[in-house]
C-alpha positions, 0 to 999 in steps of 0.5 A: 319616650325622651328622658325629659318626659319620663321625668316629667311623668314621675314628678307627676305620680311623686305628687299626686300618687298613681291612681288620681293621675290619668292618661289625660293628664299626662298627655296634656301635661306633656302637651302630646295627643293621647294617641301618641302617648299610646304610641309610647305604652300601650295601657297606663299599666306599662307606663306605670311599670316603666316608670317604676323600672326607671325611678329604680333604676336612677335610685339604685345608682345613687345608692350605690355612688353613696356605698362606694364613697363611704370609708365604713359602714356607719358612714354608708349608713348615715349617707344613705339616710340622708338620700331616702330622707330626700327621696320619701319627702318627694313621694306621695304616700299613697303612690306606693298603696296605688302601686300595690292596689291598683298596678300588680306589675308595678307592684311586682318590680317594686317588691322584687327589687326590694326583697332582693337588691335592697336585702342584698345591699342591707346584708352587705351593710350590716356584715361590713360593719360586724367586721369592722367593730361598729356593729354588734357581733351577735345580731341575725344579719338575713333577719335584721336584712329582711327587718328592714324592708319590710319596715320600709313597706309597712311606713308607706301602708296607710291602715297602719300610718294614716297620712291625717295623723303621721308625717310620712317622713317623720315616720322614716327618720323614726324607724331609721334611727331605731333600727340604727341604734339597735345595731351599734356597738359603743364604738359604733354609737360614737362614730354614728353621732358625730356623723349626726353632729357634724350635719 
């Protein structure tokens, strides 16, 4: 399947979650018969799991263009609070419990990448900025890692933060800030609101 209609499908389960949009819908949307959609994927499992493996993908690039770019930790870190800032504004909520309830393969990519590449790419932060004197010293970096996505996890649960009562992106700005602050040093508190200051 072409770029375009991956995009196409994405934008869609972004919007409406995973389990409210069928494989009617897509087809018609797309404007192809159901029969060539399957051509493509042989049940809506796999084209969940490829969409997922796909949005991933394009995220983990970015990231990693924000990781590169930046001249130190705290930098890194704002950027790349600014990217998931843009990114959970797009999503439904309920995309991710879809996700986790109804498409175990999905589900599966989607935590391995979290508990792996994501783990991997906070560690690197966090000892980065101990080095360079913007972080506290005496934190756990495996546990402060390993803290940190599963915050992430638990913002999307709905028994914990009911979209009728929270903003999902409040939610994340929350966290973020929290966990942000518990790491600096007083160096590293002044460097992080300029950033904030400056944009």
């Amino acid at each position: 399947m072409d770029e375009k209609r991956r995009q196409e499908i994405t934008r869609m389960f972004m919007t409406y979650g995973v389990r409210s949009v069928s494989m009617d819908d897509i087809s018609r949307h797309l404007g192809i018969s159901k029969k060539t959609l399957y051509q493509y994927f042989k049940d809506k499992n796999e084209l969940v799991k490829e969409i997922t493996k796909s949005v991933i993908e394009d995220r983990q690039q970015e990231y990693d263009e924000v990781a590169q770019g930046a001249d130190n930790a705290i930098e890194e870190l704002f950027l790349m609070s600014k990217c998931l800032r843009k990114h959970f504004a797009e999503i439904n909520p309920a995309l991710i419990f879809d996700l986790k309830k109804f498409h175990a393969e999905a589900w599966d990519v989607f935590v391995e990448y979290e508990h792996v590449t994501v783990f991997e790419s906070i560690k690197a932060n966090l000892e980065k900025g101990v080095k360079e004197g913007y972080y506290r010293k005496d934190i756990n970096i495996k546990v402060l890692a390993k803290l940190r996505v599963e915050q992430v996890h638990m913002s999307f649960d709905p028994h914990v933060f009911p979209k009728n009562e929270y903003d999902f992106t409040e939610v994340q700005v929350q966290m973020f800030d929290h966990f942000v602050y518990g790491l600096l040093t007083a160096k590293g508190h002044l460097l992080y609101e300029k950033y904030k200051q400056e944009n």
